[in-house]
C-alpha positions as CSV (number, residue, x, y, z in Angstrom):
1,X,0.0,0.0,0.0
2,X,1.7,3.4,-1.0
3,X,0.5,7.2,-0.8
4,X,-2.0,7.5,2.2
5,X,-4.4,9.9,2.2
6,X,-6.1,11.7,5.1
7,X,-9.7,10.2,4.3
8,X,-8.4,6.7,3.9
9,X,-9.1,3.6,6.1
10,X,-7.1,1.2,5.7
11,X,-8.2,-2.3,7.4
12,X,-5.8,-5.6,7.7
13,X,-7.6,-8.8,8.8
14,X,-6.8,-12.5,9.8
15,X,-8.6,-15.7,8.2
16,X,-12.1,-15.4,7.9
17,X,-11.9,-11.6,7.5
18,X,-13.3,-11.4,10.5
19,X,-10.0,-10.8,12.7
20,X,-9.0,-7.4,12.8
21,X,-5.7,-7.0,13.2
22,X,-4.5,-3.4,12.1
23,X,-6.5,-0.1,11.4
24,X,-5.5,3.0,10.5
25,X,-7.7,5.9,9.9
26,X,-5.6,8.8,9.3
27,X,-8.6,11.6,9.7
28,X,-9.4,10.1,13.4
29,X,-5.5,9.9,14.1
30,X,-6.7,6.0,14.5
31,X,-3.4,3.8,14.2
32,X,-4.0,0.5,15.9
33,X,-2.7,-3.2,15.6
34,X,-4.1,-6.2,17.4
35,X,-2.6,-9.4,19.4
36,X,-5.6,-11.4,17.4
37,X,-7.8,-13.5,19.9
38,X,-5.3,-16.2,20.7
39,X,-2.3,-13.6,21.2
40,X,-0.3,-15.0,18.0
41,X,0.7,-12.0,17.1
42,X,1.5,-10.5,20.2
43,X,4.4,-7.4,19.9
44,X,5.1,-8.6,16.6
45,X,3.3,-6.2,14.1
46,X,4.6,-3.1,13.0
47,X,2.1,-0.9,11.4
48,X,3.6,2.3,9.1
49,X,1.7,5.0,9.6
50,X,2.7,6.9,6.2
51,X,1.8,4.0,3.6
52,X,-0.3,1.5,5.6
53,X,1.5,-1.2,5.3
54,X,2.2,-4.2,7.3
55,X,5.0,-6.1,8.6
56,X,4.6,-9.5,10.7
57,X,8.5,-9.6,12.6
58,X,10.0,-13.4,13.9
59,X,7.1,-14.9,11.7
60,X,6.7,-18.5,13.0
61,X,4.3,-20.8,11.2
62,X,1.0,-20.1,12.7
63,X,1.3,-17.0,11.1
64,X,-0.1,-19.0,7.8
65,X,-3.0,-18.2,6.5
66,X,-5.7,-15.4,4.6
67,X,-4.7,-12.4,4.8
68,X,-7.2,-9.6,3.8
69,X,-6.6,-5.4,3.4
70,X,-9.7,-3.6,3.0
71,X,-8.6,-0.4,1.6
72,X,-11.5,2.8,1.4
73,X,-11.2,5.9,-0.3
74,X,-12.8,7.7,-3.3
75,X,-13.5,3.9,-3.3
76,X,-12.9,0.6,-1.9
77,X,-10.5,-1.6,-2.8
78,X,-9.8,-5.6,-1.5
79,X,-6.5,-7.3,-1.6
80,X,-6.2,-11.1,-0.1
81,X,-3.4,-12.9,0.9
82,X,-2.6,-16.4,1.3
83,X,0.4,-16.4,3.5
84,X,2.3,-19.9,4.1
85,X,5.6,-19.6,6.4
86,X,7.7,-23.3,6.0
87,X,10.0,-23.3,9.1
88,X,13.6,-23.1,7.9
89,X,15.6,-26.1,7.6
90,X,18.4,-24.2,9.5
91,X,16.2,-23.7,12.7
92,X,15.3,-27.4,12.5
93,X,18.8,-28.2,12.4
94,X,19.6,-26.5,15.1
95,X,16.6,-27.6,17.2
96,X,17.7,-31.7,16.3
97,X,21.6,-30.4,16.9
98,X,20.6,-29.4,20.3
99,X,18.3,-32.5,21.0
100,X,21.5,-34.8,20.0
101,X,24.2,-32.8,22.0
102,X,21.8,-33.1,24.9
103,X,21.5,-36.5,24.9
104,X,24.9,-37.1,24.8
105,X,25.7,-34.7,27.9
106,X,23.0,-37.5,29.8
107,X,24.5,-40.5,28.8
108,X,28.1,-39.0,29.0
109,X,26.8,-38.3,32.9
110,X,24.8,-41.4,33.0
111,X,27.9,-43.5,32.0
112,X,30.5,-41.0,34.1
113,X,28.1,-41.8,37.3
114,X,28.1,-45.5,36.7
115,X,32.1,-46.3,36.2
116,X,32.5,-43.6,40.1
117,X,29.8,-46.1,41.4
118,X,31.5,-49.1,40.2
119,X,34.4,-48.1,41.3
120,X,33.9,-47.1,44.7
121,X,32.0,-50.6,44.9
122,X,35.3,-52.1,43.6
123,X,37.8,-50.3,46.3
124,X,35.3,-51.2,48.9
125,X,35.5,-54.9,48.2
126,X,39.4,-54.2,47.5
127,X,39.7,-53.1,51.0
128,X,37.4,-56.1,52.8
129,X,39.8,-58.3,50.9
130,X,43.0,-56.8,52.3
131,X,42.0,-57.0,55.3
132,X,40.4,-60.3,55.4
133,X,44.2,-61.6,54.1
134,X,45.9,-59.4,56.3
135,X,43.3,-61.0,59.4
136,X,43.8,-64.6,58.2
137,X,47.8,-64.5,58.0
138,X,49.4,-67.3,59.6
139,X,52.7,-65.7,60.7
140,X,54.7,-68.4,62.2
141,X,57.3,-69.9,59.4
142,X,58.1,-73.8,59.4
143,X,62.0,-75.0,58.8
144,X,62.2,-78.3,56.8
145,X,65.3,-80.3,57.6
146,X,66.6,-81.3,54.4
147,X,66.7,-85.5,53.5
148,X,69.7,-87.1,52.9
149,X,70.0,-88.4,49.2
150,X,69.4,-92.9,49.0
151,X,72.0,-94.1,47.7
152,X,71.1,-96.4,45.6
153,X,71.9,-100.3,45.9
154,X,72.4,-102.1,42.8
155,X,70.6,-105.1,43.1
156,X,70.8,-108.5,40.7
157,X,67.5,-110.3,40.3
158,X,67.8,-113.9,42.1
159,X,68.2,-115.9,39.3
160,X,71.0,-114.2,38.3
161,X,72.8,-114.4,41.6
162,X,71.7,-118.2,41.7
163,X,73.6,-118.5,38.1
164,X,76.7,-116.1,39.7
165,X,77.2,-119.1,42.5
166,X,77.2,-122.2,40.4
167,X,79.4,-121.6,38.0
């Protein structure tokens, strides 16, 4: 919309036309916007006061839909809009990046928490074991007197001592 004039009112709606969501009536100094009845757009329409025209800031996606400017002069004019805003792939990048990194902080904890208690669990049972040894000791040492080597008797089977003697 370009070159107000003072007589002109200039109406922006929302879906059924029925939402009114930005007026401006130069003549009556009227120059209003409008959250919309569920507060979607809520501080995020800027309204130029010169040449009536409207900007939605940080659009989101349930900011699709018919857009409608009712514009009255001499005569009356009727645009309509059909907005569609696609969330950018960026954003959901961004949104799964900081879902995955997340996820990996908790299981790097989860898995960091787990080895600490297994390892406490470890010295305790360490310790229980040292001291069971150290309780259990026998400390009296045994000498064992050394054998004496057999000689070793070379011995003839009977028969052949018999055979020996007669000859």
């Amino acid at each position: 919309v370009t070159g107000l004039q003072n007589k002109t009112l200039i109406t922006w709606t929302f879906g059924h036309s029925t939402t009114k969501i930005a007026e401006i009536y130069r003549e009556d100094r009227i120059f209003n916007t409008s959250d919309g009845p569920d507060g979607r757009f809520r501080d995020r329409l800027k309204l130029n006061n010169q040449t009536g025209s409207l900007t939605i800031t940080n659009t989101r996606t349930t900011d699709s839909g018919n857009y409608t400017v009712n514009i009255k002069a001499r005569n009356q004019t009727t645009y309509t809009f059909n907005v569609t805003v696609y969330g950018s792939a960026s954003q959901k990048m961004l949104i799964s990046a900081a879902v995955a990194g997340s996820l990996l902080i908790a299981a790097a904890v989860g898995i960091y928490w787990i080895c600490r208690r297994h390892r406490k669990t470890d010295q305790e049972g360490t310790d229980q074991t040292r001291n069971e040894e150290i309780t259990y000791a026998d400390p009296t040492f045994y000498k064992q007197k050394a054998q004496k080597p057999r000689s070793q008797q070379q011995l003839q089977p009977p028969a052949a001592q018999h055979h020996q003697q007669s000859l």
